[in-house]
Every structure is written in C-alpha cells, then in structure tokens.
Backbone atoms as SQL, in Angstrom:
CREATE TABLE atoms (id INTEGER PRIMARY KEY, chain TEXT, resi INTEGER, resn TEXT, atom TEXT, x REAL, y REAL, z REAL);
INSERT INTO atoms VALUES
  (1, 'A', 1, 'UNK', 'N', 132.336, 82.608, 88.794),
  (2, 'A', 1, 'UNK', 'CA', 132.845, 83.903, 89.151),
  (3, 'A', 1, 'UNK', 'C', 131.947, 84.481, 90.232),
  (4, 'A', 2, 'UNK', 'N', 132.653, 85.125, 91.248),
  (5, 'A', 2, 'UNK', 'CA', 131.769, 85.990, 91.822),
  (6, 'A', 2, 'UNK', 'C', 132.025, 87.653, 92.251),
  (7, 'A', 3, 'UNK', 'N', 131.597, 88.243, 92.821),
  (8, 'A', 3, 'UNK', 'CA', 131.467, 89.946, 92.367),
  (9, 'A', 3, 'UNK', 'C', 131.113, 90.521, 93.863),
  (10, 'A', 4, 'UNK', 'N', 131.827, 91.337, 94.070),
  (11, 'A', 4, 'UNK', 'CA', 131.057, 92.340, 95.313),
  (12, 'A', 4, 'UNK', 'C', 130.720, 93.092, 94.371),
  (13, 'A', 5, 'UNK', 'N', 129.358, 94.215, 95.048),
  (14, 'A', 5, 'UNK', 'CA', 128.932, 95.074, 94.525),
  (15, 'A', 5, 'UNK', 'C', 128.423, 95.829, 95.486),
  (16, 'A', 6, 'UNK', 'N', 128.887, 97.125, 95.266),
  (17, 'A', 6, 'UNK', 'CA', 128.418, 98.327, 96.488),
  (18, 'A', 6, 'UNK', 'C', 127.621, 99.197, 95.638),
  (19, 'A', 7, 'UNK', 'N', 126.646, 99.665, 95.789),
  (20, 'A', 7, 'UNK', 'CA', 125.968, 100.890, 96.203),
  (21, 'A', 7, 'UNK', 'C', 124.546, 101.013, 96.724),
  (22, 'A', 8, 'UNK', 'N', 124.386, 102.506, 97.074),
  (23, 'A', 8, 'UNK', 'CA', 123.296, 102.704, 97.781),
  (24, 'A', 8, 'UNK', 'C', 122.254, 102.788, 97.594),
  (25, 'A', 9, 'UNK', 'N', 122.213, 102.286, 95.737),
  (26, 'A', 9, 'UNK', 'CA', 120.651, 102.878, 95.240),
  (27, 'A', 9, 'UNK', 'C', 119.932, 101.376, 95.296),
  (28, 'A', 10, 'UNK', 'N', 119.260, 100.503, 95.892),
  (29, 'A', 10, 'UNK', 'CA', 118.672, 99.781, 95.724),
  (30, 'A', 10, 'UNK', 'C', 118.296, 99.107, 94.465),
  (31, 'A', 11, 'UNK', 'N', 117.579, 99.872, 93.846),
  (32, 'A', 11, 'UNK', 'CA', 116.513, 99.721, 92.652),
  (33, 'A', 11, 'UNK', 'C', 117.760, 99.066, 91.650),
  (34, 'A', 12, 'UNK', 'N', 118.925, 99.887, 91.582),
  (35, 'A', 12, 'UNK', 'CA', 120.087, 99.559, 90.117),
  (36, 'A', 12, 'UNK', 'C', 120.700, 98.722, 90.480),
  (37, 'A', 13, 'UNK', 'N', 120.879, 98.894, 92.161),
  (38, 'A', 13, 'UNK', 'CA', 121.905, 97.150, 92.775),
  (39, 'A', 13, 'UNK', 'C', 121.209, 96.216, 92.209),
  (40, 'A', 14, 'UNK', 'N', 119.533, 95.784, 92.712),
  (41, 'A', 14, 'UNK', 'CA', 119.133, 94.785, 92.438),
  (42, 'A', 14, 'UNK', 'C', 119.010, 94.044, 91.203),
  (43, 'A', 15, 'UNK', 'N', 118.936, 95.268, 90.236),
  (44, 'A', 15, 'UNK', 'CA', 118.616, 95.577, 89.203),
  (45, 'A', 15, 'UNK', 'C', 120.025, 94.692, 87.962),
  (46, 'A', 16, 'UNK', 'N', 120.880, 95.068, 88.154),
  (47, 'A', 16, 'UNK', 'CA', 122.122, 94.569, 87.993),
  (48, 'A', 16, 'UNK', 'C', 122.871, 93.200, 88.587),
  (49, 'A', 17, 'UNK', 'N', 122.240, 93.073, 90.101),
  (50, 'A', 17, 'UNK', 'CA', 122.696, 92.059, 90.350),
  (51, 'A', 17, 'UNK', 'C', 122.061, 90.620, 89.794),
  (52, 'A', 18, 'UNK', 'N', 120.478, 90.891, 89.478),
  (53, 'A', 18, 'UNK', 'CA', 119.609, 89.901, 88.857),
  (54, 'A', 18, 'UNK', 'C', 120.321, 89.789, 87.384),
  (55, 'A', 19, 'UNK', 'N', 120.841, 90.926, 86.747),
  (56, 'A', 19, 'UNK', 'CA', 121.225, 90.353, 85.107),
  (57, 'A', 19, 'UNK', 'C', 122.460, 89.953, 85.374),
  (58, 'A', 20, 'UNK', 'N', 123.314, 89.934, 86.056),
  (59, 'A', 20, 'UNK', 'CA', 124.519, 89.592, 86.674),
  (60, 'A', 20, 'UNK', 'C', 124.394, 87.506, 86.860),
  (61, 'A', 21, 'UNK', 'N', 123.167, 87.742, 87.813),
  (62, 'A', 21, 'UNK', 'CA', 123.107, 86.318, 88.047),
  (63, 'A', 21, 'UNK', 'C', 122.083, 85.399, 86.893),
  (64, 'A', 22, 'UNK', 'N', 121.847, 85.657, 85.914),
  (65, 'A', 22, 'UNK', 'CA', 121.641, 84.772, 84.644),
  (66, 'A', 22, 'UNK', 'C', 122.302, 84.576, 84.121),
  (67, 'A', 23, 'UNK', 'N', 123.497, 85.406, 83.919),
  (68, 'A', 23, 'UNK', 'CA', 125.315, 84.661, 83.668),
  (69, 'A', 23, 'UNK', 'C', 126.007, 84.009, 84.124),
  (70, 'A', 24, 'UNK', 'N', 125.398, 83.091, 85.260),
  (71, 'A', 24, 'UNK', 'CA', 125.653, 82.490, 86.230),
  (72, 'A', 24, 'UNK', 'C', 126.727, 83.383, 87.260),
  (73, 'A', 25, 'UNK', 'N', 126.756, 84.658, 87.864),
  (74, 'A', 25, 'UNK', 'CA', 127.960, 85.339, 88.671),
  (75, 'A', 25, 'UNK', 'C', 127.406, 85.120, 89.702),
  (76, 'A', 26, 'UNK', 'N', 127.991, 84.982, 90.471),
  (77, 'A', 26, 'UNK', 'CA', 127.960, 85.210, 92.150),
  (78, 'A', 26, 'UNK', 'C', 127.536, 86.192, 92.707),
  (79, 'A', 27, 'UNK', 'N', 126.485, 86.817, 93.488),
  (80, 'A', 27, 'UNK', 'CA', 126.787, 88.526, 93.544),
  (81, 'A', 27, 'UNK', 'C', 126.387, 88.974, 95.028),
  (82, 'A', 28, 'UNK', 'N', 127.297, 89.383, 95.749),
  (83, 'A', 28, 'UNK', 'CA', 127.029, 89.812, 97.101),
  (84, 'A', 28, 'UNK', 'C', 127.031, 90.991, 96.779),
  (85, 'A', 29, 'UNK', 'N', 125.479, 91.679, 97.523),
  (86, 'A', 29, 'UNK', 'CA', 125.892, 93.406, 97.625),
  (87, 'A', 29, 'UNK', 'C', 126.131, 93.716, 99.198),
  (88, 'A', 30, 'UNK', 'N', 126.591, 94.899, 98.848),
  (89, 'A', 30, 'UNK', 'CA', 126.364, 95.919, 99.908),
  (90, 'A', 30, 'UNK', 'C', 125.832, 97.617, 99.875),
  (91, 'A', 31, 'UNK', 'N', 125.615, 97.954, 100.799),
  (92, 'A', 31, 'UNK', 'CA', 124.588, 99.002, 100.443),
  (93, 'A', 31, 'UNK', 'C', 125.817, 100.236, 100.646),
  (94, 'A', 32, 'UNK', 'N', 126.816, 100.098, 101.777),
  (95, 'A', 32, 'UNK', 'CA', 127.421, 101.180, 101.600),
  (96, 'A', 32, 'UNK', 'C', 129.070, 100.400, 101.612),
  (97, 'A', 33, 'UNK', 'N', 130.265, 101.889, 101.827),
  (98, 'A', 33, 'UNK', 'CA', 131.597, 101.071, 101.263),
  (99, 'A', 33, 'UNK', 'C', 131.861, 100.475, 102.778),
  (100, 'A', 34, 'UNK', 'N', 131.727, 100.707, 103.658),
  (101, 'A', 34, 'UNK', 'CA', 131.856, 99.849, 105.085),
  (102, 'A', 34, 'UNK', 'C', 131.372, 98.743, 105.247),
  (103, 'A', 35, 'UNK', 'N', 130.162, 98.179, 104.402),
  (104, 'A', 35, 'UNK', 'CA', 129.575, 96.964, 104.964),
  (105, 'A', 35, 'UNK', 'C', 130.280, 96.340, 103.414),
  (106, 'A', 36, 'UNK', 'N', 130.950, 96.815, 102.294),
  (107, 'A', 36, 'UNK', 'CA', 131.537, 96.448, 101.141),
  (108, 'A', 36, 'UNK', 'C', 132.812, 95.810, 101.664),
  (109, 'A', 37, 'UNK', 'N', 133.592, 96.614, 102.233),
  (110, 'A', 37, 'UNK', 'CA', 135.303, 95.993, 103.505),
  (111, 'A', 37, 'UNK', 'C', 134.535, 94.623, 104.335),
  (112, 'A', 38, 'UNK', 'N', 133.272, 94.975, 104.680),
  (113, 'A', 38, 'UNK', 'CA', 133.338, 93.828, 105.853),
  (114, 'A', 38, 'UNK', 'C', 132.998, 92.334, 104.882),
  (115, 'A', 39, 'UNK', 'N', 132.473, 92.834, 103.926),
  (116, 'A', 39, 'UNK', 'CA', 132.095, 91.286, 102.914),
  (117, 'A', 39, 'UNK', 'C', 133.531, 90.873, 102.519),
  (118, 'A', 40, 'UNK', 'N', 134.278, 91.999, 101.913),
  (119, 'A', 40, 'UNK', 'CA', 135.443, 91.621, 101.131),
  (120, 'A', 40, 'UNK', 'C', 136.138, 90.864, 102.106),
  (121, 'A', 41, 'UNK', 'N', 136.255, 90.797, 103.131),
  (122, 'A', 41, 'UNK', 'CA', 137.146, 90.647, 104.339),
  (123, 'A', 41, 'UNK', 'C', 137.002, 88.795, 104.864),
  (124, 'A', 42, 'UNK', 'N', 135.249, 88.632, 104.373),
  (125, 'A', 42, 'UNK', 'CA', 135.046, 87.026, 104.485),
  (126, 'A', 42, 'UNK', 'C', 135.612, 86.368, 103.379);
C-alpha cells in the first residue's frame, strides 16, 4: 500500500510517516496541498 500525506507540521508528518512505514506503507509527504496535487499527479 501506499499513502500521500500532506501537512505542514513537520515533527507529526515525520512522526506518522515513520509508524506508517513499519507496516510496511509507502509514504510520500508533502508539506503543503500544492506540492500534495503535484505528487498525486505522478
């Protein structure tokens, strides 16, 4: 599986995306919803 994930707070993205990926998920962030469209879009 894999996951976009947007937001701007650093600390909880990373934070989430690390317990995210010991479940084996996929996890692209982005920091805001514009650079979130341009991931979704690849």
């Amino acid at each position: 599986m894999r996951i976009l994930f947007t937001d701007d707070y650093a600390v909880s993205a990373n934070a989430l995306s690390e317990m995210l990926e010991e479940q084996n998920i996929q996890v692209d962030q982005a920091e805001c919803g514009e650079n979130g469209h341009r991931l979704a879009d690849i």
